[in-house]
Kinemage of the C-alpha trace (Angstrom):
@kinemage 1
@onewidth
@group {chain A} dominant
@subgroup {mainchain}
@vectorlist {calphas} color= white
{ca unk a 1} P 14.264 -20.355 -4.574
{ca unk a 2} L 10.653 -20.036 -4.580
{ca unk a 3} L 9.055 -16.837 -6.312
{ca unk a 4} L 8.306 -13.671 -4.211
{ca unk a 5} L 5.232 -11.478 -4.448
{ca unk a 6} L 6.137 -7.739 -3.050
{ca unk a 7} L 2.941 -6.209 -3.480
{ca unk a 8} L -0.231 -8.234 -2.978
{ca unk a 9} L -3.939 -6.659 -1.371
{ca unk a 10} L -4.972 -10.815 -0.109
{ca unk a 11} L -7.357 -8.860 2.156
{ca unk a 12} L -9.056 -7.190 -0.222
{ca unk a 13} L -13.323 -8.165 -0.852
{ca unk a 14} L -12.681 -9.341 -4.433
{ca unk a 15} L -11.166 -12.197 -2.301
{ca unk a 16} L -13.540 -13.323 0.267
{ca unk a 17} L -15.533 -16.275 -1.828
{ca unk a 18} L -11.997 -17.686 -2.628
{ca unk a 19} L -9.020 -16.296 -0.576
{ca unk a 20} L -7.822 -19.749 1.024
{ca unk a 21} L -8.054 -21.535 -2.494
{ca unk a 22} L -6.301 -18.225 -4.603
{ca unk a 23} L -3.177 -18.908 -1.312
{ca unk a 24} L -3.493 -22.776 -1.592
{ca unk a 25} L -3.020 -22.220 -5.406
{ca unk a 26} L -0.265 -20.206 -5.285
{ca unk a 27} L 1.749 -22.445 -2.731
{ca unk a 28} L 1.247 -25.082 -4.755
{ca unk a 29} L 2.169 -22.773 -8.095
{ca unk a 30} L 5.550 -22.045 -5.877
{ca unk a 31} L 5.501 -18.782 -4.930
{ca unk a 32} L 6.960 -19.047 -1.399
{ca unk a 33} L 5.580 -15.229 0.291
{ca unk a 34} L 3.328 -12.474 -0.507
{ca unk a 35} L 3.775 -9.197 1.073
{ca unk a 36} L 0.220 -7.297 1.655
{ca unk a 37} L 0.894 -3.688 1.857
{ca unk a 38} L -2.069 -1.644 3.939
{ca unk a 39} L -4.529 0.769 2.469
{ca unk a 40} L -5.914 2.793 5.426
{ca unk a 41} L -7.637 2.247 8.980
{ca unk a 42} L -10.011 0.559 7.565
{ca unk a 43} L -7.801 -1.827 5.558
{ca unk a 44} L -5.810 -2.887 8.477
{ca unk a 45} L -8.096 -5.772 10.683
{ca unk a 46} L -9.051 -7.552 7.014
{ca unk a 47} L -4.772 -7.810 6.484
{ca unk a 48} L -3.941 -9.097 9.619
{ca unk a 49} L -6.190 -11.476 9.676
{ca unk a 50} L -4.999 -12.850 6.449
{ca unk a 51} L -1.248 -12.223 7.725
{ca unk a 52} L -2.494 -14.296 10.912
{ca unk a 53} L -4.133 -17.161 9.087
{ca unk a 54} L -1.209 -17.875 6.995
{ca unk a 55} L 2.023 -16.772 8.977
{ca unk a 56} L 5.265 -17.683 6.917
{ca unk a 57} L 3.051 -16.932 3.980
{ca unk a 58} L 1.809 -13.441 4.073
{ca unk a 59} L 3.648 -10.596 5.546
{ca unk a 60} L 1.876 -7.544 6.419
{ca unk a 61} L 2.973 -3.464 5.875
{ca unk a 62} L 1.664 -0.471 7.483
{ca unk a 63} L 1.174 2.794 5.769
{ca unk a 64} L -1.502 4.924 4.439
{ca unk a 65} L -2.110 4.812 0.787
{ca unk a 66} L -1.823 8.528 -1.062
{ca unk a 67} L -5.703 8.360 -2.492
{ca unk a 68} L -7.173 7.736 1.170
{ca unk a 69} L -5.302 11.256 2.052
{ca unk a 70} L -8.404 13.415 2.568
{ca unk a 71} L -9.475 15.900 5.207
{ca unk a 72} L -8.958 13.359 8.433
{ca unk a 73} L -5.495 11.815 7.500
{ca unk a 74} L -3.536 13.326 10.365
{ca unk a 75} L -6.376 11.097 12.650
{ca unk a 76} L -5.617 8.099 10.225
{ca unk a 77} L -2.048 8.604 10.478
{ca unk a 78} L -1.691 8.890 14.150
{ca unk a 79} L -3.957 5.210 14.239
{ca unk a 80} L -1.568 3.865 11.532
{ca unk a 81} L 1.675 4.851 13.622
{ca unk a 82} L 0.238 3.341 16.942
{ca unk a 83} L 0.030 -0.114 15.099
{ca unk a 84} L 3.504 -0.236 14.314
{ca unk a 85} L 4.452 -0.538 18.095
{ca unk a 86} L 2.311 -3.466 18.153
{ca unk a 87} L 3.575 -6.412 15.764
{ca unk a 88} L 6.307 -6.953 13.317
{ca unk a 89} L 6.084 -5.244 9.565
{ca unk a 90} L 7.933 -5.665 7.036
{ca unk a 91} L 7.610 -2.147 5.659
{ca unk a 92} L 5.926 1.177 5.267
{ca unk a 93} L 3.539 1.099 2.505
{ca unk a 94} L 1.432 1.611 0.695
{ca unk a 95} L 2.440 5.202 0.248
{ca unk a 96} L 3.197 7.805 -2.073
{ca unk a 97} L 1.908 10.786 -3.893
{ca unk a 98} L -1.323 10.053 -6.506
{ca unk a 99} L -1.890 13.505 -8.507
{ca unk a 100} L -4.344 11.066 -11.427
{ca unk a 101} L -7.715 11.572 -10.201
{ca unk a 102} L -7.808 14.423 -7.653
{ca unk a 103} L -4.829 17.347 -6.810
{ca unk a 104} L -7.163 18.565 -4.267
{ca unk a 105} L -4.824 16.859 -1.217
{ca unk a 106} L -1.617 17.259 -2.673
{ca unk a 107} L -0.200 19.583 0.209
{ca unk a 108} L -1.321 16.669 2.734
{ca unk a 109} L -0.385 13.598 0.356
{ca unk a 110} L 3.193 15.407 0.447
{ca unk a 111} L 2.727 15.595 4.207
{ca unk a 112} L 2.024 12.182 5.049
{ca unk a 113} L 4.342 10.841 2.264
{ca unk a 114} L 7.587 12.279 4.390
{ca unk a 115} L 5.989 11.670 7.408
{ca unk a 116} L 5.774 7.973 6.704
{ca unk a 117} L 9.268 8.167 5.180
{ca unk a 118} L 10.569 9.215 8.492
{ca unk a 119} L 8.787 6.411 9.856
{ca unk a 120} L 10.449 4.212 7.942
{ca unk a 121} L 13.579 5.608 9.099
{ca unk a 122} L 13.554 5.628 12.413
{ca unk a 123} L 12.510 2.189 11.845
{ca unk a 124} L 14.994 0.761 9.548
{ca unk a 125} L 12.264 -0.404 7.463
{ca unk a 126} L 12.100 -0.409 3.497
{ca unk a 127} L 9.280 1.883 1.608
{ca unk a 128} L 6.519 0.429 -0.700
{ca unk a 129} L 5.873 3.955 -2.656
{ca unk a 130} L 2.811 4.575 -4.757
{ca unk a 131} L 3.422 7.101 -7.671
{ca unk a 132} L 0.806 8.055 -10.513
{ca unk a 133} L 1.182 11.713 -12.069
{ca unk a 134} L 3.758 12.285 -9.382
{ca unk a 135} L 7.885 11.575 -10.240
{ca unk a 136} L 8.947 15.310 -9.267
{ca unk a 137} L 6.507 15.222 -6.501
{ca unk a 138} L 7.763 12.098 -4.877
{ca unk a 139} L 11.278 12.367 -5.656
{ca unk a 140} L 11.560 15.960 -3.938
{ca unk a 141} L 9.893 14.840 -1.104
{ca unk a 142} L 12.189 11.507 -0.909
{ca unk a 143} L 15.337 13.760 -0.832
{ca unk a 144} L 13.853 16.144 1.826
{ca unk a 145} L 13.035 13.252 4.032
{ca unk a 146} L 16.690 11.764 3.500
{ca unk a 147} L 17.067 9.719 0.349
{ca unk a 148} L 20.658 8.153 1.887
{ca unk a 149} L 18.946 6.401 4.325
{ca unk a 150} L 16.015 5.074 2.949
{ca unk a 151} L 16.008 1.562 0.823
{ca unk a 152} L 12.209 0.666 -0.953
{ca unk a 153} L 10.628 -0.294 -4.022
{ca unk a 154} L 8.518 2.108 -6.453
{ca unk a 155} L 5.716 -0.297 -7.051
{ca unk a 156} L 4.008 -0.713 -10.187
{ca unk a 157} L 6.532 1.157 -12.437
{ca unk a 158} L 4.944 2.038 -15.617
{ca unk a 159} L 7.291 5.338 -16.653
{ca unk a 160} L 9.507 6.204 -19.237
{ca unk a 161} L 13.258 6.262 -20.111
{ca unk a 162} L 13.693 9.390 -18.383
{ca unk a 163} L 11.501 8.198 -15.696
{ca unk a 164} L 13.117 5.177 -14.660
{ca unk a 165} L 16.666 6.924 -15.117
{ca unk a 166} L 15.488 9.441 -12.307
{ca unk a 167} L 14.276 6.760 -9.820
{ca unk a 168} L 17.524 4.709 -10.408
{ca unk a 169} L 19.573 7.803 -8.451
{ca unk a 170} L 18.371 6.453 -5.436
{ca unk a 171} L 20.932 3.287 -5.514
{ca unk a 172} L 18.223 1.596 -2.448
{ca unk a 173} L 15.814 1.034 -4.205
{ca unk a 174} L 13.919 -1.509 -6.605
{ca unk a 175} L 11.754 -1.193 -9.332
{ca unk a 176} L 8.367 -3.036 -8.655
{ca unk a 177} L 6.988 -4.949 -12.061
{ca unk a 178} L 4.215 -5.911 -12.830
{ca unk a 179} L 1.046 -7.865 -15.385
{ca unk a 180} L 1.007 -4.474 -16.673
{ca unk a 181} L 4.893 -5.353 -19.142
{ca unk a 182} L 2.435 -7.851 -20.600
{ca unk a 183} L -0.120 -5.125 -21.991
{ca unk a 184} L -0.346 -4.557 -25.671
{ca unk a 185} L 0.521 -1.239 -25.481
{ca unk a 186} L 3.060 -1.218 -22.317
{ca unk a 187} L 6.300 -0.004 -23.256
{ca unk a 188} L 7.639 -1.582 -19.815
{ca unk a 189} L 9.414 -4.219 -21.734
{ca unk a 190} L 11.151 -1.639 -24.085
{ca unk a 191} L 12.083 0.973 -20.851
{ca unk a 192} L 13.918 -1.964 -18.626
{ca unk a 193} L 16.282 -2.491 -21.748
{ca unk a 194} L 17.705 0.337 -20.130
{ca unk a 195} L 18.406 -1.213 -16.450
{ca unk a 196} L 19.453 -4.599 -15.146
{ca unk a 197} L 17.470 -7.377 -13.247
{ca unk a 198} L 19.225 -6.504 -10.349
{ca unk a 199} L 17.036 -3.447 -9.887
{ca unk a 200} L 13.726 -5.552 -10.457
{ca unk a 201} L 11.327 -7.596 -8.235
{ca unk a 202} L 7.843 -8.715 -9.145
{ca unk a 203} L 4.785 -8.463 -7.916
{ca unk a 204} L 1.026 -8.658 -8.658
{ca unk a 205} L -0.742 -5.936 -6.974
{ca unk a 206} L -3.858 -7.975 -6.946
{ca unk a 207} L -6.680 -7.989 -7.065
{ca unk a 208} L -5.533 -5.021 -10.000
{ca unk a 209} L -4.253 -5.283 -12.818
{ca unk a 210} L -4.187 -8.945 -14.267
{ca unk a 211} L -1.595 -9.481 -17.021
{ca unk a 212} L -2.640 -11.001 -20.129
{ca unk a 213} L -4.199 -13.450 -21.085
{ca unk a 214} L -6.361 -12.343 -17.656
{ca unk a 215} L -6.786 -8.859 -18.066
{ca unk a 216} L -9.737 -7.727 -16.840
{ca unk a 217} L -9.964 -10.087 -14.732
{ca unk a 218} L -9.323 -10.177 -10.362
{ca unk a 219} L -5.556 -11.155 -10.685
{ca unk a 220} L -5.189 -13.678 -8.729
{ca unk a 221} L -1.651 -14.016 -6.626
{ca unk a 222} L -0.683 -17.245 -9.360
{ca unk a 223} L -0.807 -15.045 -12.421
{ca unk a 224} L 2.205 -13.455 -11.613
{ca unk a 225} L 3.571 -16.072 -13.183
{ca unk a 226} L 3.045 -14.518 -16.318
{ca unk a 227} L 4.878 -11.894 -15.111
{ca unk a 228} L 7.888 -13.368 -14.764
{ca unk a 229} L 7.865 -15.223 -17.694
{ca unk a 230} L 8.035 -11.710 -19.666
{ca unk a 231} L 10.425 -10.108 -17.323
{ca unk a 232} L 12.441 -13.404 -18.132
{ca unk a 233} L 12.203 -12.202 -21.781
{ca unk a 234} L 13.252 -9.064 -21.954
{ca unk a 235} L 16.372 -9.574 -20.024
{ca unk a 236} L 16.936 -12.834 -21.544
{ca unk a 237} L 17.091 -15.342 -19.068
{ca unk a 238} L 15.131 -18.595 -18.087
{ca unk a 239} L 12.038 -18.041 -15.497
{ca unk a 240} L 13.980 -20.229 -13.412
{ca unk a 241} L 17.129 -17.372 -13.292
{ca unk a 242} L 14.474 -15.036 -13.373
{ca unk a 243} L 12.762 -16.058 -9.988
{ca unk a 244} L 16.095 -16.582 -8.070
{ca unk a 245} L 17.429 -12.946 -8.769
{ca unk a 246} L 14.000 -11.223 -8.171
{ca unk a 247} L 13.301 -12.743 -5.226
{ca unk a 248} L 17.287 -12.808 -4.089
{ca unk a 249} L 16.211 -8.952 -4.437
{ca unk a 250} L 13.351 -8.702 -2.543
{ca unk a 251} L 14.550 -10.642 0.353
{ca unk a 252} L 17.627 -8.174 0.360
{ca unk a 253} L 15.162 -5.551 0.629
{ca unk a 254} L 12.547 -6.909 2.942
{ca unk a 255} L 15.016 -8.271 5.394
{ca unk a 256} L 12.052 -9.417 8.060
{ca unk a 257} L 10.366 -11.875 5.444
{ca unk a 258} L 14.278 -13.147 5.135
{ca unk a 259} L 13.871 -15.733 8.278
């Protein structure tokens, strides 16, 4: 089975001088999908045309991302929701609640977050959820939208113990990993001790947050690689094991990239 990237922004500028050479490299790496989940309106043209250039490769979602929640999101929301009548996704994400920067929005952001998890109901479509400064926030509002029927991923886990114990109530859902478990300082690798790799899939959320030996660097979509090599350490398995469980996950999760 060839490795699975849930959580990939292709589309995004940091790409444009080498976007078909970053894909080609990563085909040829073999990871076999990336799945580009959307920003905002302005997001969405620049990921379907990457989705449209290389079908079978990329998969596109549709959501609006937590920190573009400002004083218009009920216009960018109503755009967002027209789109998915249009073409095939294979979620609802990017979204979430993000208290780290601003609380200013954070009646809206918990607005649009159960909004779009209704969405994704009605829709029989799995979640892509953003979280930063936000675990009671998001967790409330997953229950109040109907955590039963809802199946996702909380991308980019970076909690605690307690944290990760909390999100692992909701028996749908995944935990997304990424180059962060290879930070000096991540205790990612210490916190999973405490679940299986049957909850985990991986994913690169490039062009952020490059794992070592790249950080600070645009991650490119074949350093999650090193990813998986570290998420094959802690739970003590070969990369090889380690790529046909996580993506065996996220291709039970994201049933319309499973054709």
């Amino acid at each position: 089975m060839r490795l699975i990237d849930t959580h990939n922004h292709l589309y995004a500028e940091e790409f444009d001088e080498n976007r078909d050479q970053a894909i080609r490299e990563a085909i040829e790496s073999g990871i076999g999908k990336v799945l580009l989940p959307n920003i905002d309106v302005s997001s969405i043209e620049r990921m379907h045309n990457v989705c449209d250039a290389w079908p079978d490769f990329a998969y596109p979602m549709m959501g609006l991302h937590p920190t573009s929640v400002n004083a218009d999101f009920e216009e960018q929301l109503t755009i967002i929701k027209s789109h998915l009548k249009t073409r095939e996704y294979c979620a609802i994400g990017e979204i979430g609640i993000d208290l780290y920067w601003d609380k200013t929005y954070i009646r809206e952001q918990e607005y649009a977050f159960e909004e779009q998890l209704k969405w994704a109901i009605q829709l029989n479509l799995p979640v892509a959820i953003h979280t930063r400064d936000a675990f009671p926030e998001v967790i409330n509002c997953i229950r109040n939208a109907g955590s039963e029927s809802l199946t996702g991923v909380f991308h980019s886990f970076t909690g605690n113990e307690k944290e990760l114990a909390s999100l692992l109530e909701f028996k749908n859902f995944k935990i997304g990993i990424n180059g962060v478990i290879t930070f000096k300082n991540s205790t990612l690798q210490k916190v999973l001790k405490n679940t299986t790799i049957d909850t985990i899939i991986l994913e690169t959320d490039a062009p952020y947050l490059a794992p070592v030996p790249y950080r600070g660097r645009t991650n490119q979509p074949v350093y999650i690689w090193k990813t998986a090599e570290k998420v094959a350490e802690v739970f003590n398995l070969s990369v090889k094991e380690t790529i046909e469980i996580t993506s065996s996950n996220a291709l039970q999760l994201f049933k319309r990239v499973n054709k």
